[in-house]
N, C-alpha and C positions, 0 to 999 in steps of 0.2 A: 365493176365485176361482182356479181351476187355469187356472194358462199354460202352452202349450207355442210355442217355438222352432224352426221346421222348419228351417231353414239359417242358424244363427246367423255359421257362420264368414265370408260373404263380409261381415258388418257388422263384425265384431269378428274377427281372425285372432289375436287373441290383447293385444292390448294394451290393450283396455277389458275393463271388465264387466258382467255381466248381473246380478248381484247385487239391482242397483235394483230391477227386477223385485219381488222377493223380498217387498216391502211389502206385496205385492196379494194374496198367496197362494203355493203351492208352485209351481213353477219347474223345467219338464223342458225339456233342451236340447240339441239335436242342430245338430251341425256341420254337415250338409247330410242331403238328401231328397231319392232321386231318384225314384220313380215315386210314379204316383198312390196304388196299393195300399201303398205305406210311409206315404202320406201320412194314407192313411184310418187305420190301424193306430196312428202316432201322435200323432192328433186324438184318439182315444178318445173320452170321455168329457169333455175339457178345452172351460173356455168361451171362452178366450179365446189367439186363433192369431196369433204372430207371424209374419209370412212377407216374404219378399225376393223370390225368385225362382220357388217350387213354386206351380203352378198351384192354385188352391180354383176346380170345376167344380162342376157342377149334380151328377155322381155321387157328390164328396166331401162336399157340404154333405149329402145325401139320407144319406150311411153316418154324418154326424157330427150329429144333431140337437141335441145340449147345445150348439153354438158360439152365443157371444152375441154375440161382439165379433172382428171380422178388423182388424188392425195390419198394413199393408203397411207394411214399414222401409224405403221410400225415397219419390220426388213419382210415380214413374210407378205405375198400378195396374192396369194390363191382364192383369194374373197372375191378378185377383179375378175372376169374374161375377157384377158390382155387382147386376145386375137378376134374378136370381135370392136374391142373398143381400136384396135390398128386400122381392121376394116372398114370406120367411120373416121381417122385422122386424129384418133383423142388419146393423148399421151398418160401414159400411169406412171405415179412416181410412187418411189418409196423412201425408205429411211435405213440405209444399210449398214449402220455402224455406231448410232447411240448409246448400247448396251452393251460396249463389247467390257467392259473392266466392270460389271455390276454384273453380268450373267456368269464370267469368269470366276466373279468371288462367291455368286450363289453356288456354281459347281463344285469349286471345294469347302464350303457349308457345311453340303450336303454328303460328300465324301468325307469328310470331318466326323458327322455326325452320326453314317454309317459305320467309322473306326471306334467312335466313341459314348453313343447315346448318351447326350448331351440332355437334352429334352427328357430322357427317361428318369437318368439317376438324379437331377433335379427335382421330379416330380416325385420319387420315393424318397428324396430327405424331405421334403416338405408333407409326405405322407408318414413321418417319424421314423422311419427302416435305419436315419443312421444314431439318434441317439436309443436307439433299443439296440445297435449294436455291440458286441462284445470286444472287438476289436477297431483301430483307430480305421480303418475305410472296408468299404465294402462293394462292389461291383456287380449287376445283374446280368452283364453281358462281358462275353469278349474284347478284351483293349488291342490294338490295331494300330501298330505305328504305319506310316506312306516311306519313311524312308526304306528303300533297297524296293519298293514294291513296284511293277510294271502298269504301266496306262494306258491304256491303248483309245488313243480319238479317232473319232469316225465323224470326218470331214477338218478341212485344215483351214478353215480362214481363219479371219479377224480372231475372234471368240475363238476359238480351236487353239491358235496360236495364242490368246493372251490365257489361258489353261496351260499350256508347255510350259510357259516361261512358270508359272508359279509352281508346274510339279516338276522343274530343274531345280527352287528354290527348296523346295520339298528333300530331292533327292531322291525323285523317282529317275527311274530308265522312260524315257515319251516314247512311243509306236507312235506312229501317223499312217492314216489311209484316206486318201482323197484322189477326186478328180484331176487335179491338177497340183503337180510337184514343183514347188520354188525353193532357188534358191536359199532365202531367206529360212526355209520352211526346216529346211535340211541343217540349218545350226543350232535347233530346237530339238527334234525329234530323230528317227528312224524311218523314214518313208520305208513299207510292207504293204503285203495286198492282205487283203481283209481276211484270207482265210488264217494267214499268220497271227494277224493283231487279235483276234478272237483266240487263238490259241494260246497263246503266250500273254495274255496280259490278267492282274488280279483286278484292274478298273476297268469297265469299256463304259464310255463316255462318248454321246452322242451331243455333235455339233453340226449336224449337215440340213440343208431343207429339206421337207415333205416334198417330193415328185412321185409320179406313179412308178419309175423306178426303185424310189428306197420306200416306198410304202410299204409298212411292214417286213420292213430290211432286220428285226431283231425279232427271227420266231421260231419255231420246234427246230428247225434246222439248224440257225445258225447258233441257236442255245445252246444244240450238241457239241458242237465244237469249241467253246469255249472252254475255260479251265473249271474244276470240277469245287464250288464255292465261291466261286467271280461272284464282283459288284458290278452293279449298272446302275448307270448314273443317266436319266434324261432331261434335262433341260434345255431344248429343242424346238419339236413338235411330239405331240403325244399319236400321232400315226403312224408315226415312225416304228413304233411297235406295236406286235399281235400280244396284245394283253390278257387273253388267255394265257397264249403258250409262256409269257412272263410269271404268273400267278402259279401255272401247276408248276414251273422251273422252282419257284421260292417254296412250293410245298413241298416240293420231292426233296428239297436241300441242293441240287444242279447249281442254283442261281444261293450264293448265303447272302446276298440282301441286294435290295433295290431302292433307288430315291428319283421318284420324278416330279415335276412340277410343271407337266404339261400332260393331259391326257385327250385321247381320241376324242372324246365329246365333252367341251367343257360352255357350262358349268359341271360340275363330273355326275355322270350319269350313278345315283343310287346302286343300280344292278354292275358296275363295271367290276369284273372279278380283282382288280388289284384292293380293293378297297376288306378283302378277307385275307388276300394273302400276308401270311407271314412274312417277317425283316421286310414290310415295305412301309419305305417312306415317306410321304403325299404331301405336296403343297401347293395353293391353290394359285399357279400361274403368278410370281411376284419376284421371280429372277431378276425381272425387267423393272422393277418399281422402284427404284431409288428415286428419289424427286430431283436427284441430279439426273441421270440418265433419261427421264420424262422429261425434262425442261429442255433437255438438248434434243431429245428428239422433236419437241413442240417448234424450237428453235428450226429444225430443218425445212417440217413443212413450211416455216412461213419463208425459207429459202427456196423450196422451190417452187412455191407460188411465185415468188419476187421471180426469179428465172426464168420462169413461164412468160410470167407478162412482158419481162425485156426482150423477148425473142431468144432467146440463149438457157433451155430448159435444161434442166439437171436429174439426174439423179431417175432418170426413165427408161422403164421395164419392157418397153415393147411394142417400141418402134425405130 
């Protein structure tokens, strides 16, 4: 069975390898792919596509009919068109849980780092500010304890819940607002419908997928309703939010800070307005990079390649 690798480098930049692969059959592999026509060109003949971020369209599957098997190498799969590749018998898998204790810990990071600029007051001692000081410490910003503070997530899985558990540890109050209410779900948090958890919470933290439902689920609207100096926290998808209405929220003072590390068009577009706005945070998509949490997730696809091939396919979106 011939694999090919469209954008190997943003899973692996160099300190895993692909190698594993290699048990299934011959193994071509490219660092990245950027248009469709490279994409059709190095599909060839190959059955089976590992892909991150290159789009697989209704034009690419039509120029590649030998694909059997699409491997998206991360949980998000919007890259694929599931109902097209259904239409021709070809299964998509993903990786639905790698990341859940490494995106968990980047969310409170970044919640951390919003209560405390971390990264600030480090760079003004190391700019002299504390021995020109006259007194033993000095602060540039606002201190921010999380305990007694409210949190409200927006979506309840894996990742959603392994954030509960750590702001119980916190000794926050959890909101939850999701799709789907478990048991489970309910010795963690407060299941509310969203109009409440935007009202009532000082954190709203998004964990839910990008659908054309929650596309731009955080915008002029739902900003009004929130509490008047709420944090927002994304590490998610970056379309999940209307990044305007984010940016004039953190200018008007509406929003007292924001941290995300997913944005609408990444690599992040130059002109994107969060990148002027005040109290915000930015980081370049690296929730997910722990080389534990990448190794496990490398570890899946070659699970569900093995699944595939045994007749007993796993972990598939859409069929």
């Amino acid at each position: 069975m011939r694999i090919v690798v469209l954008d190997g480098r943003g899973l692996n930049p160099g300190d895993l390898s692909y190698d594993c692969f290699r048990q299934f059959g011959p193994v071509t592999l490219y660092p990245r792919t950027d248009t469709q026509e490279q994409a059709i060109a190095r599909i060839g003949d190959h059955e089976i596509v590992v892909v991150n971020k290159v789009p697989i369209n209704e034009e690419v599957l039509s120029a590649c009919p030998n694909i059997r098997l699409i491997c998206v190498s991360a949980t998000g799969y919007n890259v694929v068109d599931c109902d097209a590749c259904a239409r021709r018998g070809i299964p998509v898998t993903n990786v639905p849980a790698y990341g859940t204790a490494a995106v968990a810990q980047f969310t409170f990071a970044l919640m951390l780092e919003l209560c405390h600029r971390v990264g600030l007051h480090d760079a003004l001692v190391h700019q002299g500010k504390w021995y020109q000081c006259e007194t033993f410490c000095f602060w540039e910003t606002p201190q921010m304890e999380l305990g007694g503070k409210t949190i409200g997530i927006i979506g309840f899985g894996r990742i959603g819940q392994a954030v509960a558990r750590l702001a119980n540890a916190f000794d926050m109050h959890v909101l939850a607002y999701t799709r789907t209410m478990r048991p489970e779900g309910s010795a963690l948090a407060e299941y509310v419908d969203l109009d409440t958890l935007l009202a009532k919470s000082d954190f709203v933290c998004l964990h839910c997928p990008l659908f054309p439902e929650t596309e731009k689920m955080i915008n002029e609207a739902s900003i009004a309703k929130m509490k008047q100096g709420a944090m927002l926290i994304n590490t998610s998808r970056g379309g999940l939010l209307d990044e305007k209405a984010v940016a004039e929220a953190l200018t008007s003072g509406k929003l007292g800070g924001a941290a995300v590390d997913v944005v609408s068009q990444e690599p992040m577009d130059a002109r994107n307005p969060l990148l002027t706005a005040p109290n915000c945070i930015i980081t370049p998509h690296i929730a997910w990079a722990p080389i534990e949490s990448r190794q496990r997730l490398l570890d899946c696809v070659v699970e569900n390649i093995r699944s595939f091939l045994s007749g007993a396919p796993q972990n598939v979106v859409n069929l």
